[in-house]
Structures are given as C-alpha cells and as structure tokens.
TIGUDREN-731992 format. One line per 3 residues: for each residue x, y, z of C-alpha. Coordinates in nm, 3 decimals, decimal comma. Layout:
% residues N
X:Y:Z  ... $
END
This chain:
% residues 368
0,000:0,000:0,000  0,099:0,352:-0,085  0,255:0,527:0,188 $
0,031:0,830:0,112  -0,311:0,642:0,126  -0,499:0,430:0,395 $
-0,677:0,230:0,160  -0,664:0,193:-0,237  -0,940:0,083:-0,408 $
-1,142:0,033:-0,737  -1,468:0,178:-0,643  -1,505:0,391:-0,248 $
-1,913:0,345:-0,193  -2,066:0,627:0,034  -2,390:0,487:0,144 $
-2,487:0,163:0,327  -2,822:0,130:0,250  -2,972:-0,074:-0,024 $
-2,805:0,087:-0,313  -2,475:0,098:-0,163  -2,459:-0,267:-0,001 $
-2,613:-0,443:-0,330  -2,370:-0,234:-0,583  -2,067:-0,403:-0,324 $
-2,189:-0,746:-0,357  -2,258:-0,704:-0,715  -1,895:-0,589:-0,773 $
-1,781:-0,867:-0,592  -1,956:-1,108:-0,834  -1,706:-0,929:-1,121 $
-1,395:-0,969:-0,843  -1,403:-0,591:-0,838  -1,244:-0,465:-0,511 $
-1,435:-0,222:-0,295  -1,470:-0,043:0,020  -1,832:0,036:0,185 $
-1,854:0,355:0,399  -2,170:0,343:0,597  -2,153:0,639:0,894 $
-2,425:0,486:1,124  -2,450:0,124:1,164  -2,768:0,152:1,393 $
-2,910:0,375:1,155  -3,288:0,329:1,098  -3,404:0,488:0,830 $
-3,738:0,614:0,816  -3,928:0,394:0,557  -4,245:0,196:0,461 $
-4,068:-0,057:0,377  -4,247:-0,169:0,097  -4,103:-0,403:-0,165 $
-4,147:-0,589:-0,414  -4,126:-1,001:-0,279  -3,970:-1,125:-0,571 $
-3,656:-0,914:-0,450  -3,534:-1,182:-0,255  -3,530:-1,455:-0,540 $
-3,359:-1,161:-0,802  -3,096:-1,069:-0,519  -3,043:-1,378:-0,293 $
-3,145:-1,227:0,038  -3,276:-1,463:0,294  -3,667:-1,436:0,330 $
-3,645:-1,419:0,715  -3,607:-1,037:0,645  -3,961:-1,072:0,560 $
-4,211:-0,909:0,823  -4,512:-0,939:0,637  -4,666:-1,017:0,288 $
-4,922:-0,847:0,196  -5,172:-0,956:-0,143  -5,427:-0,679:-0,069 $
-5,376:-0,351:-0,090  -5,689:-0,110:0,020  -5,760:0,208:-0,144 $
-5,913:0,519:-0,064  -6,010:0,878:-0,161  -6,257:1,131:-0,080 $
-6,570:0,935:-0,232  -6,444:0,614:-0,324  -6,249:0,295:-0,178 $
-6,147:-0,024:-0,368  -5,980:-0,348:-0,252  -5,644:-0,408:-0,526 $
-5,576:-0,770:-0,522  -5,165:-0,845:-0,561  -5,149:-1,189:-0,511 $
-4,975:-1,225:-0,857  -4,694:-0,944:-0,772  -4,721:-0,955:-0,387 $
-4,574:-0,682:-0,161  -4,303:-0,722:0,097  -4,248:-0,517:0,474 $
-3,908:-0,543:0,587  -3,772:-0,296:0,867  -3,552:-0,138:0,745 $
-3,237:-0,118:1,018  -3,263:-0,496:0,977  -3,275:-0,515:0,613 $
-2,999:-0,250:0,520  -2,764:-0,433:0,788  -2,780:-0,798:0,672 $
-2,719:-0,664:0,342  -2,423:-0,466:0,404  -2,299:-0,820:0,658 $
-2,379:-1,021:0,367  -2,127:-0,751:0,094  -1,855:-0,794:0,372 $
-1,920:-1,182:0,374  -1,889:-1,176:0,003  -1,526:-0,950:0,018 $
-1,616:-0,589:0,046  -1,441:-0,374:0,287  -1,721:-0,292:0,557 $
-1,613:0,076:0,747  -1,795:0,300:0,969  -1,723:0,642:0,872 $
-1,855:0,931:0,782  -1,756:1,116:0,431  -1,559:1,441:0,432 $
-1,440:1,525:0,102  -1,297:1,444:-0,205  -1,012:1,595:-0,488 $
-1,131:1,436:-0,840  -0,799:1,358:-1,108  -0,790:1,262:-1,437 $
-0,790:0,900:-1,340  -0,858:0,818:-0,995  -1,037:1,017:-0,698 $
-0,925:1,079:-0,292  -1,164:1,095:-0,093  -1,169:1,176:0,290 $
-1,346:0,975:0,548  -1,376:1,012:0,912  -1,385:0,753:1,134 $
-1,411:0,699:1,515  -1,025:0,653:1,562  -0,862:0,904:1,215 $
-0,938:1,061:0,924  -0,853:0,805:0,625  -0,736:0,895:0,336 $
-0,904:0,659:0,030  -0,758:0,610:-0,338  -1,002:0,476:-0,569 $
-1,080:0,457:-0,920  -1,450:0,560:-0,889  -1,604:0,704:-0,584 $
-2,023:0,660:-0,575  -2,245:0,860:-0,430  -2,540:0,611:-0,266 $
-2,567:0,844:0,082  -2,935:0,967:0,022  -3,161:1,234:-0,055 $
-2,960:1,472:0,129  -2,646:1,331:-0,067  -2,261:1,488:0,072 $
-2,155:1,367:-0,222  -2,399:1,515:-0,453  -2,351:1,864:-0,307 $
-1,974:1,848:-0,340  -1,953:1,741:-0,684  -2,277:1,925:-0,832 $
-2,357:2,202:-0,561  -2,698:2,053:-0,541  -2,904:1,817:-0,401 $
-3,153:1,560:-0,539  -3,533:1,711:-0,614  -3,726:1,572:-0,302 $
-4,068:1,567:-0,110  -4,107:1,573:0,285  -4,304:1,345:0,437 $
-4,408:1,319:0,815  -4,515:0,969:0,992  -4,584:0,828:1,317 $
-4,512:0,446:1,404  -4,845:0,335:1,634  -4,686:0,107:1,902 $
-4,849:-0,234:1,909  -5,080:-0,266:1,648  -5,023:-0,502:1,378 $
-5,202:-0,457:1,040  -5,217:-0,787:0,749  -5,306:-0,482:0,479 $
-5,109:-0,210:0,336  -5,371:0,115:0,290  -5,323:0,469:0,054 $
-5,508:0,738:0,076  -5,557:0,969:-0,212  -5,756:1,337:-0,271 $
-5,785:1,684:-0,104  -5,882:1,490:0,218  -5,592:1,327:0,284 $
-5,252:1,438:0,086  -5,320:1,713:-0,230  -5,179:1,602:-0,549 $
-5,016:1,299:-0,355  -5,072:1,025:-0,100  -5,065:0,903:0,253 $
-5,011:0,577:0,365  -5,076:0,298:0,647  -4,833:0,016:0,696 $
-4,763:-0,276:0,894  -4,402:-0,193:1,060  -4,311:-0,544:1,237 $
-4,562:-0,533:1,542  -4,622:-0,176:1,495  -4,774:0,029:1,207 $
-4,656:0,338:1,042  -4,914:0,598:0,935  -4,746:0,908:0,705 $
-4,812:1,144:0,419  -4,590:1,285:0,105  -4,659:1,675:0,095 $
-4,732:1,855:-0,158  -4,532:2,201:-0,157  -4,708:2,517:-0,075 $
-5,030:2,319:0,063  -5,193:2,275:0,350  -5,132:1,897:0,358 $
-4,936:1,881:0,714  -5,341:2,025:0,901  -5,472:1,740:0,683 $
-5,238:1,484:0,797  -5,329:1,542:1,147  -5,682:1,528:1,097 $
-5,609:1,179:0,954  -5,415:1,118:1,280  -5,692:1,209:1,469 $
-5,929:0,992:1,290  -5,711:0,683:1,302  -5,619:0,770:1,700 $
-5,317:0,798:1,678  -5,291:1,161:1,743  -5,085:1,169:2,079 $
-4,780:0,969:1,839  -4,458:1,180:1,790  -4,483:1,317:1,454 $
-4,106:1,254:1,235  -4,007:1,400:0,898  -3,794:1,271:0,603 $
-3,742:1,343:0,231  -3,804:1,077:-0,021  -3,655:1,175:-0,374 $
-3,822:1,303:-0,645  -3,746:1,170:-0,972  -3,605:1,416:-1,240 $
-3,557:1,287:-1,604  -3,280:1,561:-1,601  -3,109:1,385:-1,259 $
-2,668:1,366:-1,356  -2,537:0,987:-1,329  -2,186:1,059:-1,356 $
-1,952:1,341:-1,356  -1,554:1,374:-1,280  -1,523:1,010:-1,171 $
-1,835:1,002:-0,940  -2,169:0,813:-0,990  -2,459:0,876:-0,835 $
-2,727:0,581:-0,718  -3,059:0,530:-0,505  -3,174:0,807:-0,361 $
-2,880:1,016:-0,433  -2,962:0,995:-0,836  -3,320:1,029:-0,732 $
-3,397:0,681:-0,849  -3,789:0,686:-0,672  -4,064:0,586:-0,895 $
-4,276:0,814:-0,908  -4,672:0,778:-0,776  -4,597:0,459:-0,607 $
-4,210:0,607:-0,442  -4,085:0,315:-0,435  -3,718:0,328:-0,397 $
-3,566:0,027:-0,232  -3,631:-0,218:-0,544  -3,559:0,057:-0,818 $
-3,221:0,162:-0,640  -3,091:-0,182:-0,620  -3,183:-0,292:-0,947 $
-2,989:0,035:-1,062  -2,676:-0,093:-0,841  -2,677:-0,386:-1,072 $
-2,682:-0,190:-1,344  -2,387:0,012:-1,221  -2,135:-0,257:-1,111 $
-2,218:-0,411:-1,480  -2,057:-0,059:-1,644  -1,781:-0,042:-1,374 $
-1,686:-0,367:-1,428  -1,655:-0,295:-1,804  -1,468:0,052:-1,723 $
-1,725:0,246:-1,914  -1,910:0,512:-1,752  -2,113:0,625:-1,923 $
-2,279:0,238:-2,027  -2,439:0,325:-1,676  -2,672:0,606:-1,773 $
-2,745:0,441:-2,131  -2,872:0,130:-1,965  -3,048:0,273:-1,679 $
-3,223:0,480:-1,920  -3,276:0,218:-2,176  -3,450:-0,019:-1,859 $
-3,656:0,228:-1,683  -3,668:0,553:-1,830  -4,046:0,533:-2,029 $
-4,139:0,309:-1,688  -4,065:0,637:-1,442  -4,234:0,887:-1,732 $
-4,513:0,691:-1,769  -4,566:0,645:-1,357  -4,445:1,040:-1,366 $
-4,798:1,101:-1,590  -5,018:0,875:-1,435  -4,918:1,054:-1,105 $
-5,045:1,386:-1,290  -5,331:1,300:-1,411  -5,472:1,121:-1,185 $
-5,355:1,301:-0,853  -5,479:1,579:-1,022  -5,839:1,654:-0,865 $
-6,059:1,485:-0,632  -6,284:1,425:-0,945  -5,979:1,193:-1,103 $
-5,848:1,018:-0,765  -6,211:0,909:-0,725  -6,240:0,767:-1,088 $
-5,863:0,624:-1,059  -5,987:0,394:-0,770  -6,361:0,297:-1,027 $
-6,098:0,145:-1,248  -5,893:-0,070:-0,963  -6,252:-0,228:-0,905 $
-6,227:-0,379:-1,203  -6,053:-0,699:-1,214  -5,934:-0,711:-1,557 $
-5,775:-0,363:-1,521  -5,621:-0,450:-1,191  -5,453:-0,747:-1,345 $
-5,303:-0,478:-1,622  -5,230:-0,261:-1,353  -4,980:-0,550:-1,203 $
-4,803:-0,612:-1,547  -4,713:-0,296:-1,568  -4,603:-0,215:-1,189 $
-4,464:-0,559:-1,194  -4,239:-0,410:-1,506  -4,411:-0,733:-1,735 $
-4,633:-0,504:-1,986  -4,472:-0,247:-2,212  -4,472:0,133:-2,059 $
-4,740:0,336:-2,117  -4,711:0,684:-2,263  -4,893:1,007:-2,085 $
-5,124:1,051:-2,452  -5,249:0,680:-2,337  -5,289:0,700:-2,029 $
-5,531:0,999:-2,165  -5,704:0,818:-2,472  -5,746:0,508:-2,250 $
-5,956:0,668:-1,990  -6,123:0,863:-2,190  -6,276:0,547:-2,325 $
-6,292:0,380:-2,020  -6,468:0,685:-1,886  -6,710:0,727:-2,144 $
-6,794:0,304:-2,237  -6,870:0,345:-1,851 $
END
C-alpha cells in the first residue's frame, strides 16, 4: 500500500443502504475490489418498507427479512375505496435497520471492505479520486478509481460534486406502538394528501401511518386530521425526504456516480425506492466492471426511463383533482384492469405513454 493512502481501491461506496450494499456485492460477483462507507450502523431509516417479494429470489437475500406479505392492498379517496388484489406481484415489509444491515454483513461476507465512517471530502484527477473519510479513531485517506455517491436524498456527495441536491418531497409519519395490520392502505384526494398520498403500513408489530406533501399546501393540518381519525394523534410526529425523480437527474460526472436516492432513483406515484435503487446498483457494477461510464446512464435509461415517465404522468393526471383520484380507484374495481395494472407495476407489460394514459380513460370513462 501507498505510503500516502490508507486504503486503495477500485470503487469507495458512500452509502450503506440498499443501493450501496447491493452495488458491493454485485462488484464482488465481477472480483471488483471495494470499500463500503456506511456512517451509522444503527441507523434506521425512516421507511415503509415496501417491496417488491420477488426481490429476494432476483438478489439472494434470505426471506427471514420478511415481516409481512401483503396480497391486498386497500384504497381510498374522498368518495371512493377499492380493494387491489396483488397476489400475482405480492408486496413485501421489511424494517428497514434490519434489512440495510444484513445486506451490508452479507457484501462484507462476500469480500467488500465494511467501514464506519462518515464522508468528508474528495479531490477528483484525471484517473482516480481521494476521498476523505472520518472515522471513530482518524481521518482516512481513500484512493479509488471511482467514488459513488449512494448516501441519500440529502447526498454529501452530490452537493460536493454538483452544488446541489436531489429534487425531493417531505413526508411526516408516526409508528403506532403495538398494532399489527395484514393490509397495506393509501389514501388519495384533497382529504388526505393534495396532489399525492398518505399511507398505512404494517411496521413489524407496529404500524406506520405518514403522508408525502405537496409544496405550498396545506397537507401537514390534513395529515393530522387523519391522525386524529385513526387515534393515533398523541404519536410523535417525524419527517424525512423521499426523492423526487427528475428525467434531467446527472449519473456521472468527474469520476463520481450517483445511485438510489442520491440519483433520485424513486418511482414516481408509487415512491418506491428500495427495489428501483438496487436494481440500478446492478446496473452500475455491470458498467464499472466494463470501465465504461457512461454504459451506466445508457442502460439505466434504456430499462426504466419510459417506466418512471409513464408512472411520472399517471401521477399527474390522476392526482390531479378529487374528481380523477375518485375515478382512478372505479378502475382498480375492475378486475381485468387490476390485473393490467400488475403487469405494468410488476415491469411485465410495455410502458405506457402520458397521450395513453389519456385516450385510454377517456374510453374507459365514457364506455362506462
């Protein structure tokens, strides 16, 4: 090792959350050597905790993560409900502080350099980055070929490289203590989250009741008159940022990626991010391997690009007005639709584009 450096690597990963601890163990798959910064290992990070069960097939992870699997999801807005059966494409709850660390045990198992530190800084050359990271005991000082940003919506990284950081929402939630729901529930419309949605999910033995705000509204009253109707109004209120997606979001710039919730890789309507941000990791340790950067962007776009527009339009349209969130839930009563609905969430069906998403209900809305 170079006198001058603590560690040299190929790629320095800021972030040990999903993103960060699957890109590792994909890059170990390609013998790729790598070091895993992670500046909390008892972080829990605020979550739903929502995703897709088939994860654990696609990335190997052992299903005792698994809190719950749910195959109905209710629905709900100011006039309407619906039940939306998912038994073909179920959803999985993990907790998250569990999840993230038996991933990042199972990167270290696999060869990746586990360290709990926090990022400082970084100098960016021609062919190789330093980076700075702080630890308990001394500042390290960290050679490596790439460095990625995977450390968030409120990205370090991000800021440094781009003096910016990712397009987000806040959201407040409350975890009710001891009481266990088998159903995961959204609420759309003026009466519970403008122009977006609140949820209610199982959390372990607990459940977690929140809402995504819409800027410049009056959503956070609303959200605690849904507090107050679900009881759980003497619950310490906590707020986060999710990310929210721009088609515009960089990938890579002066030797630095960006991945997860850093690059803003949420889809939109649904926000999920914990699927979408690993299967992204995969698609990153596939162009690192190859030592082409830019292969990264081309085949993120090239997987998921018309999938996030299309979600990004459906979001509009039909988040729009309490008129459209009520006819949005009409069509998940029907069955055929609602098995549509699941190819394309379950990324099966070809995207659809925003003109139709328009012509489509248009004739569903008039043949009805």
């Amino acid at each position: 090792m170079n006198d001058k450096f603590d560690f040299i690597t190929n790629t320095l990963i800021i972030g040990g959350g999903p993103a960060g601890s699957t890109l590792a163990r994909e890059l170990n798959k390609y013998d790729m050597d790598n070091i895993l910064i992670e500046k909390n290992f008892n972080y829990d990070k605020p979550c739903g905790g929502g995703i897709k069960s088939s994860v654990f097939k696609e990335f190997n992870l052992p299903k005792t993560l698994e809190t719950k699997k749910i195959t109905n999801v209710n629905l709900f807005s100011n006039l309407n409900s619906a039940v939306f059966n998912i038994k073909k494409a179920p959803l999985s709850i993990v907790l998250r502080k569990e999840f993230d660390h038996s991933l990042r045990l199972l990167a270290k198992e696999e060869g990746t350099n586990l360290i709990e530190g926090k990022y400082k800084s970084i100098e960016c050359f021609k062919d190789y980055i330093i980076a700075k990271i702080k630890t308990n005991e001394k500042i390290l000082i960290i050679k490596a070929d790439y460095l990625v940003g995977a450390d968030g919506v409120k990205s370090s990284v991000k800021k440094d490289i781009l003096n910016v950081y990712p397009k987000s929402f806040l959201t407040n939630y409350v975890i009710v203590k001891n009481k266990s729901i088998d159903s995961c529930e959204f609420y759309f419309g003026s009466k519970y989250a403008p122009k977006r949605y609140a949820w209610i999910f199982p959390h372990g033995e607990d459940t977690s009741i929140g809402s995504i705000f819409e800027p410049n509204s009056n959503a956070s009253k609303i959200f605690d008159d849904l507090l107050k109707e679900k009881d759980a109004k003497s619950y310490k209120k906590k707020g986060f940022y999710i990310p929210n997606w721009d088609k515009k979001s960089v990938f890579y710039k002066n030797r630095v990626f960006f991945l997860g919730d850093a690059a803003g890789q949420t889809l939109p309507f649904t926000y999920e991010g914990i699927y979408y941000s690993m299967r992204s990791a995969r698609i990153l340790a596939n162009a690192i391997s190859k030592n082409e950067p830019l292969f990264y962007e081309k085949k993120w776009k090239e997987t998921f690009e018309k999938s996030f527009l299309s979600y990004h339009w459906a979001e509009r349209f039909f988040l729009y007005s309490d008129f459209m969130s009520n006819k949005m839930l009409d069509f998940f009563k029907n069955k055929k639709l609602q098995e549509k609905a699941l190819l394309y969430w379950d990324n099966k069906a070809k995207p659809i584009s925003a003109k139709d998403i328009v012509i489509k209900f248009f004739k569903y809305f008039f043949k009805s």
